[in-house]
C-alpha positions as CSV (number, residue, x, y, z in Angstrom):
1,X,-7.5,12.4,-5.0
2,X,-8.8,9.3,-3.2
3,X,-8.4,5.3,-4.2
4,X,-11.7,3.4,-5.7
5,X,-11.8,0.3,-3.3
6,X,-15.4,-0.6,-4.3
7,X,-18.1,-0.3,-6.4
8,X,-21.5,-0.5,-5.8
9,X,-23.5,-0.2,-9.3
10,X,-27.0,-1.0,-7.9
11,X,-26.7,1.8,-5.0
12,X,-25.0,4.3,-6.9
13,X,-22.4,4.5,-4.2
14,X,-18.4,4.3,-4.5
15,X,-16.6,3.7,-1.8
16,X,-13.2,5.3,-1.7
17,X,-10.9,4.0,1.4
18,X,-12.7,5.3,4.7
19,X,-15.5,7.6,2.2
20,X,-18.3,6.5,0.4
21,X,-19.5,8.9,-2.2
22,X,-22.6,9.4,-4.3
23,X,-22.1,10.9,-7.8
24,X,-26.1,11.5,-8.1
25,X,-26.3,14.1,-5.5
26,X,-22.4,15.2,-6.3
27,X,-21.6,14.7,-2.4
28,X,-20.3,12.4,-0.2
29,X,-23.0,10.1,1.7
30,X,-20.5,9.1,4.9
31,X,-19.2,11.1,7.5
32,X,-15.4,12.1,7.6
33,X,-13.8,9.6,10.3
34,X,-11.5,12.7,11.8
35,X,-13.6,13.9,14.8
36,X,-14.7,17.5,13.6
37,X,-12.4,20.4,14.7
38,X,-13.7,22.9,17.5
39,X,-11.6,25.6,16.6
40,X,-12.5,25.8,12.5
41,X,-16.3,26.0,12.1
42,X,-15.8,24.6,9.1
43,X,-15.3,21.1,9.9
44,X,-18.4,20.5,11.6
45,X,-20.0,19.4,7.9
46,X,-18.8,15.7,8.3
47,X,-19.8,15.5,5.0
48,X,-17.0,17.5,3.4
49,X,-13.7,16.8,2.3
50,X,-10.5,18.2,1.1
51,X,-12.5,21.6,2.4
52,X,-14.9,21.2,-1.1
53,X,-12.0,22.5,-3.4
54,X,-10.8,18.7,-4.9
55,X,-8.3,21.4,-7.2
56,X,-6.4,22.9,-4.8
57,X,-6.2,20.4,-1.7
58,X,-5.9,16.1,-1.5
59,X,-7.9,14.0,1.3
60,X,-6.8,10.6,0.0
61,X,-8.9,8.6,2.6
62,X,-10.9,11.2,4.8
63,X,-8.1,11.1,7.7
64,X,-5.4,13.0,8.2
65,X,-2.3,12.3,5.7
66,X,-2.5,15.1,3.2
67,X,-0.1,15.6,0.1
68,X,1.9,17.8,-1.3
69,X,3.1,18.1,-5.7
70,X,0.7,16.2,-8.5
71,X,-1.1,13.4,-8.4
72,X,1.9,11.0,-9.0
73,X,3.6,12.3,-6.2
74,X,0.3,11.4,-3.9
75,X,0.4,8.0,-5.5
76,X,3.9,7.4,-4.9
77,X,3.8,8.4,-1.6
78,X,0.7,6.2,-0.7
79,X,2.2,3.8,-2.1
80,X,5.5,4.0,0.2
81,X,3.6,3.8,3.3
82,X,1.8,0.5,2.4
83,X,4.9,-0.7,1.1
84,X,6.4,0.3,4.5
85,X,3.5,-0.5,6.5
86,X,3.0,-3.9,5.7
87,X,6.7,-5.3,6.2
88,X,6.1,-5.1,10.1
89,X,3.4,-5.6,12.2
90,X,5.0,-2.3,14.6
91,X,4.6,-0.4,11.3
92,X,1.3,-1.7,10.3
93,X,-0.2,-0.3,14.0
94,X,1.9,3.2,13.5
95,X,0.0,3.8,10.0
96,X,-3.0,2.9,11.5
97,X,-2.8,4.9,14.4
98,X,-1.0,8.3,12.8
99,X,-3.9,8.3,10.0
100,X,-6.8,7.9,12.6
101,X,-5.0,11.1,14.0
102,X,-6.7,14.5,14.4
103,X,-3.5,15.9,13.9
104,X,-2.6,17.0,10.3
105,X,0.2,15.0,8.8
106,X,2.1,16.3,5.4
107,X,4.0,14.7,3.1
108,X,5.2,17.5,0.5
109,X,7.9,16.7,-2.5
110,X,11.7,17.9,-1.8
111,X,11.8,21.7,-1.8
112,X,7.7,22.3,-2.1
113,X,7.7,24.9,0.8
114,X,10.6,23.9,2.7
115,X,12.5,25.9,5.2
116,X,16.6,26.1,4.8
117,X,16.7,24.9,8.1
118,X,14.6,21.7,6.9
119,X,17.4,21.1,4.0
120,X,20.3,18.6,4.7
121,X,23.8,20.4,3.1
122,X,25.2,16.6,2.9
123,X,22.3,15.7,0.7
124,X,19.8,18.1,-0.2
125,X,17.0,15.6,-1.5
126,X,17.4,13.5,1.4
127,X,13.8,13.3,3.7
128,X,13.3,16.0,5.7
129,X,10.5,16.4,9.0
130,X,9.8,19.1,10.5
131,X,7.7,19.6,13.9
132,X,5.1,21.9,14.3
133,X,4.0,22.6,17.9
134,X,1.6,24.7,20.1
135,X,0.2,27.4,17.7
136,X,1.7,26.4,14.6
137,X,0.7,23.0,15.0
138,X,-2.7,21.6,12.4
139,X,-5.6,22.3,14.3
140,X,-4.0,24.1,17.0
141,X,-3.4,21.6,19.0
142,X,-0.5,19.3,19.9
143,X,1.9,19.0,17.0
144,X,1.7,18.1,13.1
145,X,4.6,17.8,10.7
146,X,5.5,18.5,7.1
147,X,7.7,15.5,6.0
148,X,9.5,16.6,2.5
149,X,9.9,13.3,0.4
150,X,11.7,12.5,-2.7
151,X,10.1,8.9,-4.6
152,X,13.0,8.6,-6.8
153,X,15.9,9.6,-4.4
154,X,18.4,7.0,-2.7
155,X,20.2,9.4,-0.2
156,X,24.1,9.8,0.1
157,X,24.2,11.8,3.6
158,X,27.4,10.7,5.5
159,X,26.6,8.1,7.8
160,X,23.6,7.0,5.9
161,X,23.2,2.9,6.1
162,X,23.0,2.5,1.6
163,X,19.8,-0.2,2.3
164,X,17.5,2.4,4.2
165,X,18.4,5.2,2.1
166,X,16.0,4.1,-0.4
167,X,12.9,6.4,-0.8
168,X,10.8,3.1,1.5
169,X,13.4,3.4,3.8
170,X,13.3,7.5,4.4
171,X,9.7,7.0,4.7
172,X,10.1,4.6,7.7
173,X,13.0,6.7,8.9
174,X,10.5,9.9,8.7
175,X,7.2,9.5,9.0
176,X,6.8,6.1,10.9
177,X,9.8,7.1,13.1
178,X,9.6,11.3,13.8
179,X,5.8,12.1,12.7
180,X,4.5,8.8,14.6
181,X,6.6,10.4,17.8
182,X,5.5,13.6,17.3
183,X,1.8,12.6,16.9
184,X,2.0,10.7,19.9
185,X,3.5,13.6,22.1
186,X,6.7,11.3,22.2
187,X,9.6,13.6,20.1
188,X,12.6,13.2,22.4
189,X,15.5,15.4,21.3
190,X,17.8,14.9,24.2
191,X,20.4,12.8,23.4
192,X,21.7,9.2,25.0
193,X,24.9,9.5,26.9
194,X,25.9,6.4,26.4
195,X,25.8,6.6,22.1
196,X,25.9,10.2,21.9
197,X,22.4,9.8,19.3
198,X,19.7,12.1,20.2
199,X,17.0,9.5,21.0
200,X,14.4,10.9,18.7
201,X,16.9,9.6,15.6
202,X,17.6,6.0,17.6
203,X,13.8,6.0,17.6
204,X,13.6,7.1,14.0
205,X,16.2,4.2,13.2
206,X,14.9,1.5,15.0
207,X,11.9,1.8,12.6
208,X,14.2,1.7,9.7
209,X,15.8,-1.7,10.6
210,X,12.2,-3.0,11.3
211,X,11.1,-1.7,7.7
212,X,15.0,-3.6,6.5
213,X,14.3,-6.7,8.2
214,X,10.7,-7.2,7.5
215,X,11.5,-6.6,3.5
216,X,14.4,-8.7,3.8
217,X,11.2,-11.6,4.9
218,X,9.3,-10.5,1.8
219,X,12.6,-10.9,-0.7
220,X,13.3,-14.4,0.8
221,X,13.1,-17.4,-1.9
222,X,9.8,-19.6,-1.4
223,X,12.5,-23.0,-1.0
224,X,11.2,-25.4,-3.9
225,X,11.3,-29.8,-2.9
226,X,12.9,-31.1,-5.9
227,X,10.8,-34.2,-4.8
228,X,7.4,-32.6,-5.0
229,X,5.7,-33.3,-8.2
230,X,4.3,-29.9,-9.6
């Protein structure tokens, strides 16, 4: 399922994100923006997305964010990572740079295909990431993740801070704090001996406050001058 950005009656064309598309000949008429993959044949036709089978799999902008559940899920979570995205300018550049990514990024509802070991006992619906690498990894090549989301979920894990449990705040936690590491080759799991965190989760946290503080902006009161005449 993609988003209809713009409309170009005259042409025939839609354009949908990064893809324009044109209903006439039933195909797309621009070239996916993921470079094409040299170990899946497939992908050289830049032309084709969501492998031709719209039913069964979801390119929501011709990179490389795919999603998991219905198409309220998909919306949801879209809607998360602009919502996250746009607090902070840090943010902003991670979306930008993890959906460029050849890598495969996805973002799959609570328990759709998820590992035990992906499941937090404190709080089973609480966000989940898990790191794919060498083989395993989308495309064969460095790593991709599968980040489990719930859109309706405030998490109650022990030690959780209640503002960036929210569903935003799990997003910014996972996927613009684990998947952007991981994409970039950066996942650090050895711990800091001076806080006893494994660094990957300060790194993972730091993006939570920056997601907290740039809302915090946002929900601020535009002051009103009594004096100033409306």
């Amino acid at each position: 399922m993609t988003t209809l950005l713009k409309n170009f009656g005259l042409l025939g064309l839609y354009v949908f994100l990064a893809v324009c598309s044109g209903p006439a000949a039933a195909r797309f008429v621009s070239v996916d923006p993921v470079p094409a993959n040299t170990d899946n044949g497939a992908d050289f036709n830049r032309y084709k997305y969501a492998n031709d089978n719209p039913y069964k799999f979801t390119d929501p902008d011709g990179r490389s964010f795919t999603f998991g559940g219905d198409f309220i899920f998909t919306a949801k979570a879209v809607v998360s990572l602009v919502d996250v995205a746009t607090t902070d300018p840090v943010l902003g550049d991670r979306l930008r740079t993890m959906s460029a990514s050849p890598l495969e990024h996805r973002i799959n509802p609570i328990g759709q295909d998820q590992p035990r070991e992906a499941v937090n006992p404190a709080d089973p619906r609480a966000s989940a990431t898990q790191i794919n690498d060498g083989d395993t990894a989308s495309n064969g090549k460095g790593s991709a993740t599968v980040t489990w989301w719930d859109p309706d979920h405030h998490t109650t894990a022990p030690g959780a801070d209640p503002a960036s449990g929210t569903p935003n705040g799990q997003m910014a936690h996972d996927v613009f704090g684990h998947v952007y590491d991981a994409d970039r080759g950066k996942d650090d799991s050895t711990v800091n001996p001076k806080t006893g965190v494994p660094r990957r989760e300060e790194r993972a946290m730091d993006m939570e406050r920056r997601y907290l503080k740039g809302k915090a902006e946002q929900d601020k009161p535009i002051p009103i001058d009594p004096k100033k005449k409306s």
